[in-house]
C-alpha positions as CSV (number, residue, x, y, z in Angstrom):
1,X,-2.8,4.7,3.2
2,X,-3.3,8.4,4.3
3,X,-6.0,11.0,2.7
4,X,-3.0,12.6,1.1
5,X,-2.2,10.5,-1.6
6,X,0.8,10.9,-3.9
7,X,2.5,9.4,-6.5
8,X,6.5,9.4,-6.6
9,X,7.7,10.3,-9.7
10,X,10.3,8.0,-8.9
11,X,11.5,5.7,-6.0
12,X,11.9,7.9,-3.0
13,X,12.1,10.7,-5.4
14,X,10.0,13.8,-5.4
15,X,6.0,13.5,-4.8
16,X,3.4,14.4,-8.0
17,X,1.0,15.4,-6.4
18,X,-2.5,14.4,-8.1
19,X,-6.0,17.1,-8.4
20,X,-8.6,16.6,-6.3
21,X,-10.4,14.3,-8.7
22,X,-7.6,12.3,-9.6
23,X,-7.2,11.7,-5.9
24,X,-10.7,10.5,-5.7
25,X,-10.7,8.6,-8.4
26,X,-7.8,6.8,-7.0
27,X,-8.6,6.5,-3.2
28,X,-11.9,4.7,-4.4
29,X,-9.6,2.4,-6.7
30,X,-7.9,1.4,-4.0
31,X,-10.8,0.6,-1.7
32,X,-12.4,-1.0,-4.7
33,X,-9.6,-3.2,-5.6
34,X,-8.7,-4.4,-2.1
35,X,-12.8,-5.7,-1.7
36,X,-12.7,-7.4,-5.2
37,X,-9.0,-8.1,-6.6
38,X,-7.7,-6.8,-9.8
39,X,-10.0,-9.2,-11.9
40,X,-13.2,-8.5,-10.1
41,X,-12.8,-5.0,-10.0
42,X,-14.4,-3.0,-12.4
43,X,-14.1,0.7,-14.0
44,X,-17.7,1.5,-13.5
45,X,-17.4,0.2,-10.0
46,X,-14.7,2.8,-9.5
47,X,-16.2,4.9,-11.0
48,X,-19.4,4.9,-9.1
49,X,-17.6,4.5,-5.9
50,X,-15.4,7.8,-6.8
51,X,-18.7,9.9,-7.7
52,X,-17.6,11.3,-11.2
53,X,-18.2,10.3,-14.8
54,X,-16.5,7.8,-16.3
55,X,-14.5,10.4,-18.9
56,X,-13.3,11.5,-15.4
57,X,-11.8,8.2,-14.8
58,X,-10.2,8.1,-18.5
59,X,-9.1,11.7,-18.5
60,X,-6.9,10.9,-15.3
61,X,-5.8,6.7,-15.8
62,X,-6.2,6.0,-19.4
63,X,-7.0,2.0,-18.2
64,X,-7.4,-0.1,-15.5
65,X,-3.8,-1.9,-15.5
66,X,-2.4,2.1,-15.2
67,X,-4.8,3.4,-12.1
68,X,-3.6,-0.4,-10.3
69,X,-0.5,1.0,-10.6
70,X,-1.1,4.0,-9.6
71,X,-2.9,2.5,-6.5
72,X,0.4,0.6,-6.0
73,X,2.8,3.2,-5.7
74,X,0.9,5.4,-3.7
75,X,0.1,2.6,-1.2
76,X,4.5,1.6,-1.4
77,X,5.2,5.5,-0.9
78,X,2.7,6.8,1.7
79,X,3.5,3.5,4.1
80,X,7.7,3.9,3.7
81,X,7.8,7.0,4.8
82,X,9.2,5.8,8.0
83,X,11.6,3.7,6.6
84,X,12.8,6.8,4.6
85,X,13.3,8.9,7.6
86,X,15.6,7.0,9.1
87,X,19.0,8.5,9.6
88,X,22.3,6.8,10.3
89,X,24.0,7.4,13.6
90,X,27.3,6.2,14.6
91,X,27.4,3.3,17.0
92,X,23.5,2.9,17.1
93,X,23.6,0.5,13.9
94,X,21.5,-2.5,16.2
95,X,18.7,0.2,16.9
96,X,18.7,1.4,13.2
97,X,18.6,-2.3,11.7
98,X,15.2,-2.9,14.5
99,X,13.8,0.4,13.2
100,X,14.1,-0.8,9.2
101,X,12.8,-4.2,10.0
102,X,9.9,-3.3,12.4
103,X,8.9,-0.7,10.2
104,X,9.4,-3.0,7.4
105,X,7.4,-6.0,8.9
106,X,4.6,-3.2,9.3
107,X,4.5,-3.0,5.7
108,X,4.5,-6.1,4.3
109,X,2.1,-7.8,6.9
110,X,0.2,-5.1,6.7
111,X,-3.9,-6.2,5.1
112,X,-3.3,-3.9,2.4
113,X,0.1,-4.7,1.9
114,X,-0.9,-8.2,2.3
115,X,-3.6,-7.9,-0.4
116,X,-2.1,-5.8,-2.9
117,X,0.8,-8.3,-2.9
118,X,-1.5,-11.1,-3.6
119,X,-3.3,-9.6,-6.6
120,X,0.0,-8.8,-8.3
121,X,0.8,-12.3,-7.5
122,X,-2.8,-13.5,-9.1
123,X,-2.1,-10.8,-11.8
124,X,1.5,-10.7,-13.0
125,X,1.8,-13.3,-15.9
126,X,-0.9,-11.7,-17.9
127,X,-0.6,-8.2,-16.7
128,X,3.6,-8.1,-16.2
129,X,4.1,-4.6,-15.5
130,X,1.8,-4.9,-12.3
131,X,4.7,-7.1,-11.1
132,X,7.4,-4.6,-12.2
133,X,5.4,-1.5,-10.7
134,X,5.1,-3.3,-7.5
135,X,9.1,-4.1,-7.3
136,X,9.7,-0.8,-8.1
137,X,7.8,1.1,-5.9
138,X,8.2,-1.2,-2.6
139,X,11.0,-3.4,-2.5
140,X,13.9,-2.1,-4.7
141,X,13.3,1.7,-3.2
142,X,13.3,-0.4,0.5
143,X,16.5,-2.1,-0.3
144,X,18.3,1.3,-2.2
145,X,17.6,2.8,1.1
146,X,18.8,0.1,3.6
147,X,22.0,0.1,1.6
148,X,22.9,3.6,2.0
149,X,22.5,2.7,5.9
150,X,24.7,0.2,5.5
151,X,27.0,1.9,3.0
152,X,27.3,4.6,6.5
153,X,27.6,2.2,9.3
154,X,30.6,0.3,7.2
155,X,32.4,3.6,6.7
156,X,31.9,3.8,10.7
157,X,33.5,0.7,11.5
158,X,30.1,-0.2,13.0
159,X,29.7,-3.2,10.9
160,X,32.3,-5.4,8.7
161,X,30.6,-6.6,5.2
162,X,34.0,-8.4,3.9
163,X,33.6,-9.2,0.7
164,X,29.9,-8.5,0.3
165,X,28.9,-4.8,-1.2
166,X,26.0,-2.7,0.8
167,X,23.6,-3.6,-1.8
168,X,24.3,-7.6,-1.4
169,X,24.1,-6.9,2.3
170,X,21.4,-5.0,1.8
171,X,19.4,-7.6,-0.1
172,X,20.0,-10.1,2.5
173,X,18.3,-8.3,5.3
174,X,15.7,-6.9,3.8
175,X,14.9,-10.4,2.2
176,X,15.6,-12.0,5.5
177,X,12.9,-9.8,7.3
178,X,10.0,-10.4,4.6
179,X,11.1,-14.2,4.4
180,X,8.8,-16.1,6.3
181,X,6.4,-13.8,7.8
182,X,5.3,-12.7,4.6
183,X,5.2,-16.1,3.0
184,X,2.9,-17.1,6.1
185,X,0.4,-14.6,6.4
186,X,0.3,-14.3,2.5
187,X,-0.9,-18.2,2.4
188,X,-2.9,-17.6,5.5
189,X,-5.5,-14.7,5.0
190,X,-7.3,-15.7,8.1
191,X,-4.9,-15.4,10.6
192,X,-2.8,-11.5,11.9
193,X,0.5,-11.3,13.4
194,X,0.5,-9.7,16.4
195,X,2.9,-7.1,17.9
196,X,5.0,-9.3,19.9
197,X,5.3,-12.0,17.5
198,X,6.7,-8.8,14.4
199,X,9.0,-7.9,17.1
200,X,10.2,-11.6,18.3
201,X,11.1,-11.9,14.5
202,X,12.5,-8.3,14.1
203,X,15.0,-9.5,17.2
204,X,16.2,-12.8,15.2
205,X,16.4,-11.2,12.1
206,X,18.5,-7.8,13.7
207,X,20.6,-10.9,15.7
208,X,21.6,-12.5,13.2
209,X,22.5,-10.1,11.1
210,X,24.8,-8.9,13.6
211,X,26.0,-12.4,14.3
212,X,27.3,-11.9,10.8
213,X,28.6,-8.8,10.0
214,X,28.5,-6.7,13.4
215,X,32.1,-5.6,14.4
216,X,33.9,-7.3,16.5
217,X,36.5,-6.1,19.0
């Protein structure tokens, strides 16, 4: 995540931005949570990591659930933004669907990514609005995106969906990118994907795809 921390006001919607103590508060959350996990972090931790009073805290995230959250949607926003800058052009829909899923792969393998993922995992059943926060602010605004993509490239005549809509379609690849990969390297902390092997599964997953629902002449 960036020094310029924002929070969305909503899913690739318009940025909030936050004071300058509210954005300390939260860039030492986020470095506090990511050493100890939701549970083992600690308000006064935060707190003393952030260099302000504890009211400070309160005044600006009224508890800890709220500035994990906040944490969340910052970290989803600030590493999308690639994925959000994407624009559809005619006849390039292979190099647009390798540009969503290495960018996407970048995200979710990521160590934070990695790690925030795993403490709304650890989190979510007594804390269930961690797990909704986290689908809101990094896969559902992923997927919204990827299907107006594909909305264009059907309208195009670049791809042919049949029966599916560009949200099904859209669920299926982004799913198909975070599949594995993810489901690895969340189970295995110790180990990093390198470069090659992101874009080796970028290639199958882009293949595929296209194998699928590419036009064909």
């Amino acid at each position: 995540m960036t020094d310029s921390i924002a929070v969305p006001s909503s899913a690739f919607g318009a940025e909030r931005p936050l004071g300058a103590k509210a954005m300390t508060v939260l860039k030492a959350a986020r470095k506090v949570f990511l050493a100890h996990g939701f549970a083992g972090a600690t308000t006064d931790m935060i707190q003393r990591e952030a260099g302000v009073s504890k009211s400070t805290v309160y005044a600006h995230f009224a508890n800890k659930e709220i500035l994990f959250s906040a944490v969340v949607q910052s970290e989803c926003f600030a590493t999308s933004i690639n994925i959000r800058n994407i624009q559809f052009v005619p006849g390039k829909i292979r190099e647009i669907l390798h540009e969503i899923a290495d960018n996407y792969l970048q995200i979710v393998l990521s160590k934070s990514g990695l790690a925030l993922a795993r403490m709304v995992i650890a989190e979510v059943e007594r804390f269930p609005n961690l797990g909704k926060t986290f689908y809101e602010a990094g896969p559902k605004p992923c997927v919204s995106q990827v299907k107006e993509l594909l909305f264009l490239a059907q309208q195009a005549g670049d791809i042919e969906l049949g029966e599916l809509t560009a949200e099904e379609a859209a669920r299926v690849f982004v799913g198909s990118i975070r599949s594995e990969p993810q489901l690895y390297y969340l189970t295995h902390p110790e180990e990093t994907p390198t470069k090659a092997q992101k874009q080796q599964w970028s290639k199958l997953i882009v293949d595929t795809f296209l194998r699928s629902y590419g036009k064909t002449d």
